[in-house]
C-alpha positions in Angstrom: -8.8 -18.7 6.2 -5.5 -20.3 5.1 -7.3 -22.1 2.0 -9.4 -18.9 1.0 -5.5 -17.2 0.7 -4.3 -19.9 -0.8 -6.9 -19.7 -3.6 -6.2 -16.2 -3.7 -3.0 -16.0 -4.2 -1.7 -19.0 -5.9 0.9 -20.9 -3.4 -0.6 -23.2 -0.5 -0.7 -21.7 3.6 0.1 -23.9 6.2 -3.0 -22.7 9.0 -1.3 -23.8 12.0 2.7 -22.3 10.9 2.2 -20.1 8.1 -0.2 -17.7 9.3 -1.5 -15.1 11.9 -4.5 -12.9 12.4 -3.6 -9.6 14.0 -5.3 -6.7 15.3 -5.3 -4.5 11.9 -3.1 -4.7 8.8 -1.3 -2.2 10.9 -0.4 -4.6 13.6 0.6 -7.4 11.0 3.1 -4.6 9.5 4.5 -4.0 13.1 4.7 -7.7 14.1 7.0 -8.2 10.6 8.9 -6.0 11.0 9.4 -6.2 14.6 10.2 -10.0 13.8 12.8 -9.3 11.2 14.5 -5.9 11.9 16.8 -4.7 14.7 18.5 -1.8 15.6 21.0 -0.9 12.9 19.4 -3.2 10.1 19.3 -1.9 7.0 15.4 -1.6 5.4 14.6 -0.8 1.8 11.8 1.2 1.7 9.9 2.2 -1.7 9.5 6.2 -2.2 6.7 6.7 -2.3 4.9 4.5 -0.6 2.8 3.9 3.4 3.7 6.2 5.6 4.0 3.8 8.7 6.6 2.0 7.1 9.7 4.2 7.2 8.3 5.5 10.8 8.2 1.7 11.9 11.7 1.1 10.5 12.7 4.1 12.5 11.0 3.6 15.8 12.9 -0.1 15.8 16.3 1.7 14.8 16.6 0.2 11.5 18.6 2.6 8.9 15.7 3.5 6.0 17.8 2.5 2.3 15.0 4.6 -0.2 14.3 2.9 -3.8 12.9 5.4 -6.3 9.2 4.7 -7.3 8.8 6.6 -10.9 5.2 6.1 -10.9 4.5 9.1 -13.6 6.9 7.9 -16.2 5.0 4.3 -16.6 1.5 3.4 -17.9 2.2 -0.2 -16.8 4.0 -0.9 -13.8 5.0 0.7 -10.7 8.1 2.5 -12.0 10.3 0.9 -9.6 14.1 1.7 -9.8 15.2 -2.6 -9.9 18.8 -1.6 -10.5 18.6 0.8 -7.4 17.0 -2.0 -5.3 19.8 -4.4 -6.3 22.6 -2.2 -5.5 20.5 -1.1 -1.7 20.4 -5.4 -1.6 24.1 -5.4 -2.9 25.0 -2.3 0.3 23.6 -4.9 3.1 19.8 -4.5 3.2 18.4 -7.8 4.6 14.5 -6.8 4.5 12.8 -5.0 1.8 9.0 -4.2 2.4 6.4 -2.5 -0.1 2.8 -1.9 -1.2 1.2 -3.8 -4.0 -1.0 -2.1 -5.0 0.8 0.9 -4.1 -0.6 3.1 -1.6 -0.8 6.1 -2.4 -0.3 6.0 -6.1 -2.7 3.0 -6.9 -0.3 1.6 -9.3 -0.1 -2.1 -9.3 3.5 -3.8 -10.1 4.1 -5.7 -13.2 5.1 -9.2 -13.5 8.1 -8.3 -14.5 8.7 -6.2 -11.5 7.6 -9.0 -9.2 9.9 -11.6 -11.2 12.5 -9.5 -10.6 12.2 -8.4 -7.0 11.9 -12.6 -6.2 15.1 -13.1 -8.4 17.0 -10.6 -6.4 15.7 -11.8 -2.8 16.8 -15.2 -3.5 20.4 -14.0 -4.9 20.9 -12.3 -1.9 18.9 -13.5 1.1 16.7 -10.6 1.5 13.1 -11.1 3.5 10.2 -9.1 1.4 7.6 -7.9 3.3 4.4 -7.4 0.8 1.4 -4.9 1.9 -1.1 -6.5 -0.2 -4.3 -4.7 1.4 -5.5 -3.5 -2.0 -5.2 -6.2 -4.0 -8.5 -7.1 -4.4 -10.1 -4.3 -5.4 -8.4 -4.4 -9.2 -9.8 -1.7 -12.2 -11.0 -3.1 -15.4 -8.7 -5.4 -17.6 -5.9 -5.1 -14.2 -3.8 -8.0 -13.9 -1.9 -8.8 -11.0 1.2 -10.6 -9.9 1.5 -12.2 -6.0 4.5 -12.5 -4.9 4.7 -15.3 -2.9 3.1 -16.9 -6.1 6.3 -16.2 -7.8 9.5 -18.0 -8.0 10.6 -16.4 -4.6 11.6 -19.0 -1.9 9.2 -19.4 1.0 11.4 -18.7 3.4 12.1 -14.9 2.1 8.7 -13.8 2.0 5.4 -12.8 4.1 2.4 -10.9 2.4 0.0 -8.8 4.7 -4.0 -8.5 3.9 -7.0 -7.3 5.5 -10.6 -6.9 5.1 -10.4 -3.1 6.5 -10.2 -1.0 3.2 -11.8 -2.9 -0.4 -14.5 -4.6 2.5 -14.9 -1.1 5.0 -14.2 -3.3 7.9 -12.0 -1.0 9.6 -13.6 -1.0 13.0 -12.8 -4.4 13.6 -9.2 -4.5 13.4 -7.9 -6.9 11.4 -5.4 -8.3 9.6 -3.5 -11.8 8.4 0.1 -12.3 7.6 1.2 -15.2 6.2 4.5 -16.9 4.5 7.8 -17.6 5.9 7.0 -19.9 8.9 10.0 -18.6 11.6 9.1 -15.3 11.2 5.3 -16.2 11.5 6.3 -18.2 14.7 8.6 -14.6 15.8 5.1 -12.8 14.9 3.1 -14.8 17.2 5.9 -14.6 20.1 5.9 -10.6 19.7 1.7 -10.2 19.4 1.2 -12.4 22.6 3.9 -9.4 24.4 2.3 -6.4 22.8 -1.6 -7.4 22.3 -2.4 -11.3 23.2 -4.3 -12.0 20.2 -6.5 -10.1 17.7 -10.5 -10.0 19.4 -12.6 -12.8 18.7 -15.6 -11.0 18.3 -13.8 -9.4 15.7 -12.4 -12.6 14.2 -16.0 -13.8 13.4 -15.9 -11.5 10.5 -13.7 -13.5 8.5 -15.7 -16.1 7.8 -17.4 -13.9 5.2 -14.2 -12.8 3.7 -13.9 -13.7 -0.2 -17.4 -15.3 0.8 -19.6 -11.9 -0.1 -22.7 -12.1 -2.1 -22.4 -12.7 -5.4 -21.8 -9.3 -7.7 -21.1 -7.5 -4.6 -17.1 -6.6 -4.9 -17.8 -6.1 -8.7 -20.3 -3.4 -7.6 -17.6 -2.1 -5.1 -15.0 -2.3 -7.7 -17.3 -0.2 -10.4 -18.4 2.4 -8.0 -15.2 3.6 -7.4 -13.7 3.0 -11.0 -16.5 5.5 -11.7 -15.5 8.1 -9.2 -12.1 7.6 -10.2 -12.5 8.5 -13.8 -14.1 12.0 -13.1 -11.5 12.4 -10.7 -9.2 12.5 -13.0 -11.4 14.2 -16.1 -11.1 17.1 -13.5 -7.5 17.0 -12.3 -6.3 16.6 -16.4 -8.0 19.7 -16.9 -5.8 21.6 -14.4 -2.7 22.6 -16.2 0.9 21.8 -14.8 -1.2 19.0 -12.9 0.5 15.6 -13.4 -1.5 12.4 -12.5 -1.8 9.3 -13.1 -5.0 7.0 -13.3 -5.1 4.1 -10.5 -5.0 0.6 -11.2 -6.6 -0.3 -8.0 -7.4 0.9 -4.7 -9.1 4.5 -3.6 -6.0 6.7 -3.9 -4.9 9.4 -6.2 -1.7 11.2 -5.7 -1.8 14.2 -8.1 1.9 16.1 -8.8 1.0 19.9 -8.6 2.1 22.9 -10.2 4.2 25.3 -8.7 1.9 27.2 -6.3 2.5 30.6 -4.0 2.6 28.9 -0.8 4.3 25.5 0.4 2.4 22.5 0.2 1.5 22.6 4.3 0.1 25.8 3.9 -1.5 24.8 0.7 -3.2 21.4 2.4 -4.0 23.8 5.5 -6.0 26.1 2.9 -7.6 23.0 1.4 -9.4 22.0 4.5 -10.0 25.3 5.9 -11.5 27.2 2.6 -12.4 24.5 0.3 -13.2 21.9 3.1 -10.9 19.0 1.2 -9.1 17.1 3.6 -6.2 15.3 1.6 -2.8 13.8 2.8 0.4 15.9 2.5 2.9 13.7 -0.4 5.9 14.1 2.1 4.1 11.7 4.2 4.9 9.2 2.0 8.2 10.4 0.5 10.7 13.3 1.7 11.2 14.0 -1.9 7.0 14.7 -2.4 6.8 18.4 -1.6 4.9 18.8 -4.8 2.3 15.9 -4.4 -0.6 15.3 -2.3 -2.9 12.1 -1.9 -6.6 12.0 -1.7 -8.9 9.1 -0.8 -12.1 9.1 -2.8 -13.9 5.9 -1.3 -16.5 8.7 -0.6 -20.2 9.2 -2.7 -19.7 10.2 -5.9 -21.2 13.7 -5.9 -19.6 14.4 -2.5 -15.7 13.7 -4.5 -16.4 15.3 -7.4 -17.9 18.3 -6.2 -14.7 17.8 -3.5 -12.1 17.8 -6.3 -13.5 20.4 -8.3 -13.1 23.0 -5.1 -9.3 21.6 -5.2 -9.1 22.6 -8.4 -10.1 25.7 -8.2 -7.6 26.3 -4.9 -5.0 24.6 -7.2 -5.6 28.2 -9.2 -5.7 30.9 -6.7 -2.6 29.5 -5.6 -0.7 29.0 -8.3 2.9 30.4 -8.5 
């Protein structure tokens, strides 16, 4: 496992002190943080970005410091505020975690956004915590910039993967973080309190991991670019409807108009009449009230007809 992320992302793993397997992506997330933040630590957290990350910060008592994520404004990049995360670096945050790709805006960070966030760690000491689950399932002509791969020192960074989204291998629960060894050794110390070990028969599963047949992700990868693009041919034809395309991943996280209702009631009237089931945006910023994510890893027909029922919602309830 350690040489197939190695390959993957540019910078040798140490198996035996660089790395863990975990019981989801969602455990690896709770093991490093868990590791590196205590009650009254400061945490940069990117808005928007995974809901469990600010809730995590909060259930270990760590003070949430937001970054601003202009997504909308960008064609390239992720938007993301650098001068705002240097002064929340510059104010005493000592961990900094994030999505790349972003969940749930699909936007993928430029290298120059990655240069920069490793240039300010190692100016000021912070530990970056990377959510890299998407990062393998990358749109046409998508480059993409690891971070560990970067000039970052090794001791200030740990990236989280997992074979649950891009590879539907959800069921099994599992995950890998690897990168700074003391906090994978603190990672290990915390998983054998709260869960032992993630199950072997689970475990098993990675030996086909970046081993599938050939063509097969490419497939994957083409399915949902294909989805995606009518997804959007539909939500561009809304008006007062700002979105913008994915770079990766099987999110879309549409700005809406101003509607009649607010957006609970709105997402409550989605499921119930139209029979959409999408993710509220202030799940994954307070400042979202306008936005809402939908997953379209679904069949093709099923998402379009899906979105094109949203759409027509997006109408009767327009302000």
């Amino acid at each position: 496992m350690a040489e197939k992320l190695a390959a993957f992302t540019g910078r040798p793993v140490s198996g035996s002190q660089e790395l863990i397997i975990t019981p989801g992506t969602q455990g690896a997330l709770f093991l490093a943080l868990g590791a590196t933040v205590a009650a009254g630590d400061k945490v940069a957290i990117v808005r928007p970005d995974y809901f469990a990350n600010r809730k995590l910060v909060a259930f270990l008592g760590g003070e949430v410091v937001p970054v601003r994520m202009d997504y909308l404004s960008r064609s390239t990049g992720a938007g993301l505020d650098l001068d705002q995360l240097e002064s929340a670096f510059k104010a005493g945050v000592r961990t900094f975690l994030f999505s790349n790709p972003n969940n749930p805006a699909g936007v993928v960070y430029g290298p120059d956004e990655i240069a920069r966030i490793a240039e300010l760690a190692n100016q000021y000491g912070v530990t970056v915590i990377v959510d890299q689950l998407y990062s393998r399932m990358l749109y046409s002509g998508q480059d993409y910039t690891h971070l560990r791969a970067s000039q970052i020192s090794a001791d200030h960074v740990v990236t989280i993967m997992g074979p649950s989204k891009t590879e539907s291998l959800s069921g099994y629960r599992l995950g890998v973080a690897f990168g700074a060894a003391h906090l994978v050794e603190r990672m290990e110390k915390l998983q054998a309190i709260v869960s032992l070990r993630a199950a072997g028969y689970s475990q098993a599963v990675l030996r086909t991991w970046f081993a599938e047949p050939e063509g097969w992700l490419q497939d994957r990868i083409a399915k949902h670019e294909g989805i995606r693009d009518n997804l959007i041919s539909v939500l561009t034809g809304v008006s007062g409807v700002a979105v913008r395309s994915p770079q990766a991943g099987s999110y879309l996280f549409p700005r809406l108009p101003a509607l009649s209702v607010p957006l609970h009631t709105f997402i409550r009237a989605l499921r119930v009449q139209a029979g959409v089931t999408v993710t509220p945006g202030t799940e994954f910023s307070p400042e979202a009230s306008d936005s809402m994510r939908l997953n379209f890893s679904q069949n093709h027909d099923a998402a379009v007809q899906a979105i094109t029922r949203a759409a027509q919602l997006i109408e009767r309830y327009r302000a």
